[in-house]
C-alpha positions as MATLAB code, in Angstrom:
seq = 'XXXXXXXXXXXXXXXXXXXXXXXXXXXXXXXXXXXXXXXXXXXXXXXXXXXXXXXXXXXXXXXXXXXXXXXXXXXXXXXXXXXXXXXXXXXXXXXXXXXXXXXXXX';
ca = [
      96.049   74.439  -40.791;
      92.475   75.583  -41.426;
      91.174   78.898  -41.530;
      88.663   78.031  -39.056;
      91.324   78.367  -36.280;
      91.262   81.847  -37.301;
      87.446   82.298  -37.004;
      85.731   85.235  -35.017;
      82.274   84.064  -36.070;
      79.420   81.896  -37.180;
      77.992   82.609  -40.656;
      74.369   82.119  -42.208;
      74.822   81.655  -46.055;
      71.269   82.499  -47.698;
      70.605   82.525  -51.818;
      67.418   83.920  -53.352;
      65.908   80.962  -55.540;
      62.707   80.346  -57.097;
      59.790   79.185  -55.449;
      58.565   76.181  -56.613;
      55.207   76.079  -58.573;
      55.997   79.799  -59.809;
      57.883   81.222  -62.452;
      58.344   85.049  -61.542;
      58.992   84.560  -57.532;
      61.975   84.325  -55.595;
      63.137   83.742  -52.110;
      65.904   83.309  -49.879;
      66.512   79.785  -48.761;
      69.776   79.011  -46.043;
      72.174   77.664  -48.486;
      74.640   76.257  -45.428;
      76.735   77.923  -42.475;
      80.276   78.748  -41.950;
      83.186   80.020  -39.360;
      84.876   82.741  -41.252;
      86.952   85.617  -39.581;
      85.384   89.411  -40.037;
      87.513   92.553  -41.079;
      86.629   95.870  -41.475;
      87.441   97.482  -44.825;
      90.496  100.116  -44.453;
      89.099  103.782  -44.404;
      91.443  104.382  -47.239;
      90.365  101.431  -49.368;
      86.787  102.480  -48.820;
      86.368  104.515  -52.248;
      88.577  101.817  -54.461;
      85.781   99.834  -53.657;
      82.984  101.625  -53.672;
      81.876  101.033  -50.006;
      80.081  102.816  -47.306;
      82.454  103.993  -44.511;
      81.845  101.428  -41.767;
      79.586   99.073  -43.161;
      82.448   97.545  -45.841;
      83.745   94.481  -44.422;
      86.104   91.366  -45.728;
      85.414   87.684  -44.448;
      87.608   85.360  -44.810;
      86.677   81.472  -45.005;
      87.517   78.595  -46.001;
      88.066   78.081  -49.752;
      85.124   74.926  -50.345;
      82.501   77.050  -48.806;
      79.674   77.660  -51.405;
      79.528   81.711  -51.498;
      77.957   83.612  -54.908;
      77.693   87.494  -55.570;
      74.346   88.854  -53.880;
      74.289   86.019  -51.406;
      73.375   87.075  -47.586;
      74.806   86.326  -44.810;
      73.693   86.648  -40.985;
      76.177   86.836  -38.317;
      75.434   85.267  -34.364;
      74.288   88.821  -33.706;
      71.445   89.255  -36.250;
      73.436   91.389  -38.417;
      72.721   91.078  -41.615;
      75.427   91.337  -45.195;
      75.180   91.066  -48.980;
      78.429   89.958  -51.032;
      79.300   92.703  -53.420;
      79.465   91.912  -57.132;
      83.015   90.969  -57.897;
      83.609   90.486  -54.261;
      84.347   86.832  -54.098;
      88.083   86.135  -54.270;
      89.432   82.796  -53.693;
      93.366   82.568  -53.046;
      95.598   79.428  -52.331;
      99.037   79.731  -50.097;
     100.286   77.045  -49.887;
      98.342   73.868  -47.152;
      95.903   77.054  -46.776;
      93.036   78.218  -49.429;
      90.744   80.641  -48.651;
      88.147   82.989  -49.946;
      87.770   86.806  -49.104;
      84.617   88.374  -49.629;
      83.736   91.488  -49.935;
      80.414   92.551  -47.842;
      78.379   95.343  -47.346;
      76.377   95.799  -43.814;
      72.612   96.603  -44.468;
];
């Protein structure tokens, strides 16, 4: 089984990168999308990780899906995240890896 049976939405993956031709500019560039499922962050896990009450979230997808610290990503309603440093945590259970990422709403 897949974890994108358990998906509740479409993810944009986006990665600040240089610009080519420059050597001090950056910008974001779609890396790739993704199906993962969206959780909201227990109130009472909120301060363990240093999160905003109702803008912490966890997604969960699939383990081969190319996700870094400070990437963005856009849900199908325009909403828009940033992974948290030391948010990426990949697990493996068995026929079923996955990654779960902690994200902050802007």
């Amino acid at each position: 089984m897949k974890l994108t049976h358990l998906s509740n939405m479409k993810i944009v993956i986006s990665r600040l990168q240089a610009v080519s031709g420059t050597a001090d500019r950056l910008a974001l560039s779609t890396v790739t999308a993704a199906y993962g499922h969206l959780q909201p962050v227990a109130r009472e896990k909120i301060q363990l990780v240093e999160g905003i009450p109702g803008k912490t979230y966890y997604i969960f997808v699939d383990g081969d899906i190319d996700i870094k610290e400070n990437d963005q990503l856009k849900d199908e309603d325009g909403n828009i995240y940033t992974v948290k440093r030391g948010g990426v945590t990949k697990w493996m259970h068995g026929a079923m890896d996955y990654q779960e990422i902690l994200i902050i709403q802007k």
